[in-house]
C-alpha positions as CSV (number, residue, x, y, z in Angstrom):
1,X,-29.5,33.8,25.1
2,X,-26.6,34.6,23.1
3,X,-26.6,36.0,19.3
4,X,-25.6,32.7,17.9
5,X,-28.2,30.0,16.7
6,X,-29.6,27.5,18.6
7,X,-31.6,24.7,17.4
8,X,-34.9,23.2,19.3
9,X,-36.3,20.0,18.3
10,X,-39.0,21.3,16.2
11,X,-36.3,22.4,13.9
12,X,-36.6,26.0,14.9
13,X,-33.3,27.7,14.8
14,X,-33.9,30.5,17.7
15,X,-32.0,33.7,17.5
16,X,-31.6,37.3,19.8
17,X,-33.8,38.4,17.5
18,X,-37.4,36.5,17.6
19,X,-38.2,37.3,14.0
20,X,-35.7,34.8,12.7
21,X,-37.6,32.0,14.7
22,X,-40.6,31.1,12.9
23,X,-43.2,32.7,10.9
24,X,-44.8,35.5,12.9
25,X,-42.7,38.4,12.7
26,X,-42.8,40.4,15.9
27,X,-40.6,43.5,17.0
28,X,-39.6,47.0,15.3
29,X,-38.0,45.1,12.4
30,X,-41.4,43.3,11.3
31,X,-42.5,47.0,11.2
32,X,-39.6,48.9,9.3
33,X,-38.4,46.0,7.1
34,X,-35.2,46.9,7.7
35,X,-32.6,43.7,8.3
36,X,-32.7,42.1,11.4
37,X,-29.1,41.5,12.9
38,X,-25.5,41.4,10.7
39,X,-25.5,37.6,11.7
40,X,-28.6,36.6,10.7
41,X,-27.9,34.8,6.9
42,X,-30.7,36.4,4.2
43,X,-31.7,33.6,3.0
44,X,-33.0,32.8,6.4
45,X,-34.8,36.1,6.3
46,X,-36.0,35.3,3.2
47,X,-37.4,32.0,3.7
48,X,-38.9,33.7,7.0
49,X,-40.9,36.3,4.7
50,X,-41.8,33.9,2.2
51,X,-43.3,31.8,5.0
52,X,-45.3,34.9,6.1
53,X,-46.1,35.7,2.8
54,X,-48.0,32.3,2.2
55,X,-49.6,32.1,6.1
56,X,-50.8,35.3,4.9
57,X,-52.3,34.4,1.0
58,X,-53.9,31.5,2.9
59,X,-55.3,33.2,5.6
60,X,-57.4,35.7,2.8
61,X,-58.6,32.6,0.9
62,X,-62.3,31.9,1.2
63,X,-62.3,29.4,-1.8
64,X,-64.1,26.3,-1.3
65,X,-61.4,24.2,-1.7
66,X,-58.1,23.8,0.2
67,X,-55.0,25.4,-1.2
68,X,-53.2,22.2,-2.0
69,X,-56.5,20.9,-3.7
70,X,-56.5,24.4,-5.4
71,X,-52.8,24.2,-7.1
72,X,-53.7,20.9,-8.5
73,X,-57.2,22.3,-10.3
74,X,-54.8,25.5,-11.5
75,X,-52.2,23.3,-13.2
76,X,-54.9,20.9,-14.8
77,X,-56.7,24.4,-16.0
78,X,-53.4,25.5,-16.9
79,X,-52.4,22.4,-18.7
80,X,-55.6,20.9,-20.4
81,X,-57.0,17.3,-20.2
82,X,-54.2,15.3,-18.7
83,X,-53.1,11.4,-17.2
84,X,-52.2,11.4,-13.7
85,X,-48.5,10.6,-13.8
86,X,-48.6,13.5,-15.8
87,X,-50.0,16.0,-13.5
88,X,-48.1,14.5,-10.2
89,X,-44.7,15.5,-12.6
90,X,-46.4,19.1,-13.4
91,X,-47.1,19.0,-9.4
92,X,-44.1,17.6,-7.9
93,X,-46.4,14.9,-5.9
94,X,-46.2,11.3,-6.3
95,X,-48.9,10.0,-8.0
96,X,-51.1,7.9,-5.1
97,X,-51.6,11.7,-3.5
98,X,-52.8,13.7,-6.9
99,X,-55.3,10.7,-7.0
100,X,-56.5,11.6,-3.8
101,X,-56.4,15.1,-4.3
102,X,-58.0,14.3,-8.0
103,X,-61.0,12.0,-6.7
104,X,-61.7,14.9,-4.5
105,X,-61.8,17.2,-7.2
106,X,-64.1,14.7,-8.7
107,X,-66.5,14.3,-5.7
108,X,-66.8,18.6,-5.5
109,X,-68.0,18.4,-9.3
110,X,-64.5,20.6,-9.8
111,X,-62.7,17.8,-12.5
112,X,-64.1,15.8,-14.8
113,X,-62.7,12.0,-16.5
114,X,-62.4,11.1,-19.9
115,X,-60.7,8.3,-21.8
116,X,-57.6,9.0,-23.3
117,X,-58.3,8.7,-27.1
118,X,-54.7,7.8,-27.7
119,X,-54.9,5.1,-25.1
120,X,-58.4,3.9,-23.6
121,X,-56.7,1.7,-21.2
122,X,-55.9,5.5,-19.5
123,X,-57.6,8.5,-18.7
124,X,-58.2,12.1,-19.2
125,X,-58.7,14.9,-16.0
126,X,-60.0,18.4,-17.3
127,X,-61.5,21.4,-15.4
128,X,-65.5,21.4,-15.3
129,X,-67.6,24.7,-15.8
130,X,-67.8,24.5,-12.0
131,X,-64.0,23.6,-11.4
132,X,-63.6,27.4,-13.8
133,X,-65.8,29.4,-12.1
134,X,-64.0,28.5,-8.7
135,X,-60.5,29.6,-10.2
136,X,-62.1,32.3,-11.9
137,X,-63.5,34.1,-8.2
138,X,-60.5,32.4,-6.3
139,X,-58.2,34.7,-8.3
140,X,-60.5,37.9,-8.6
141,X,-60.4,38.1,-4.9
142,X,-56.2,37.4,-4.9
143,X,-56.1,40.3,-7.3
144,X,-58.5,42.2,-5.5
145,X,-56.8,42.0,-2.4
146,X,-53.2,42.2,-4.2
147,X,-54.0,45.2,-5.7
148,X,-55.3,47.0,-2.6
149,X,-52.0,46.7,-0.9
150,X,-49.7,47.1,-4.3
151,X,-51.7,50.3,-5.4
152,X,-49.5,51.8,-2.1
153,X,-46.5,51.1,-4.1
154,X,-44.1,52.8,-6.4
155,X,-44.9,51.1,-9.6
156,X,-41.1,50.5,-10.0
157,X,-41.1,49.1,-7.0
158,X,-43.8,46.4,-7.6
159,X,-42.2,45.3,-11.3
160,X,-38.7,45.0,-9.1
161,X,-40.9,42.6,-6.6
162,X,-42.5,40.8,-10.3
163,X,-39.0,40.4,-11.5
164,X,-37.3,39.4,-9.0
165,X,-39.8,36.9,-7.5
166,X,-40.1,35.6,-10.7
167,X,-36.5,35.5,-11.1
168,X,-36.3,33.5,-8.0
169,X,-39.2,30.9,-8.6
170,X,-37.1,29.9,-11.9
171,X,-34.1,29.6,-10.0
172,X,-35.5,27.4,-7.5
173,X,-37.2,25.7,-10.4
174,X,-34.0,24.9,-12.5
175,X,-32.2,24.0,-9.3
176,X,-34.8,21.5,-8.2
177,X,-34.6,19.8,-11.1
178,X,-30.9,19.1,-11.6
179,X,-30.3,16.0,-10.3
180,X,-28.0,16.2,-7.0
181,X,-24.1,15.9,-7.7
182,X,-21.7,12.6,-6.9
């Protein structure tokens, strides 16, 4: 196989180098972290680690709830009581699949519904004691497990990692929400 890309109809974009295709990252570069080839574009690389990264955040959760059920309990924690078509905006999910993901919620005891007092004809999803207390250990354990690996660090190094990943999520942010050109 030759260095340049070649695209199979999962929508993998094979290269020389097998870390580039897909998510498990195999060979001496998965171990040094060094670059894999001069062709190979970095935001491919990146996307590749980010992948890994997540596979790997996913693979330590032992919460009682799946991770896309999880983000949506987190942002109504985060935000306070809220309508739906609010929290499928603060989501990014059209509305139909945060009320699935909300009635679930429901069913597990982990959200609660109120009337809106501002409009009764709508209503009102807040985090339960329960709904807490499974964010609460969810994120003890993430921090637990973060902070075994990061404690290996050079402190520098892991406020670099802070600011630049949360450089990058605001980036991606602010360019997700500007509405695509003519």
């Amino acid at each position: 196989m030759s260095k340049a890309r070649t695209a199979f109809g999962n929508g993998c974009m094979a290269h020389a180098n097998p870390y580039t295709c897909g998510v498990q990252a195999t060979g001496s570069s998965a171990q040094t972290g060094e670059p894999t080839t001069a062709s190979t574009p970095a935001p491919e690389i990146l996307l590749v680690a980010l992948m890994r990264l997540v596979r790997l955040v996913k693979r330590g959760n032992d919460a009682p709830i799946e991770p896309a059920l999880h983000y949506v309990l987190h942002t109504v924690a985060c935000s306070g009581p809220t309508r739906l078509s609010d929290l499928a905006g603060q989501v990014q999910l059209d509305v139909s699949t945060v009320s699935r993901h909300v009635r679930a919620l429901e069913t597990s005891g982990y959200l609660g519904r109120a009337s809106d007092p501002d409009d009764r004809r709508a209503a009102l999803v807040s985090v339960t004691e329960i709904g807490n207390r499974v964010l609460e250990e969810a994120a003890a354990r993430r921090r637990a497990r973060l902070d075994a690996v990061l404690s290996q660090w050079p402190a520098d190094d892991v406020h670099t990692l802070e600011r630049l990943l949360d450089q990058l999520a605001k980036d991606l942010e602010a360019e997700t929400s500007t509405p695509p050109g003519p």
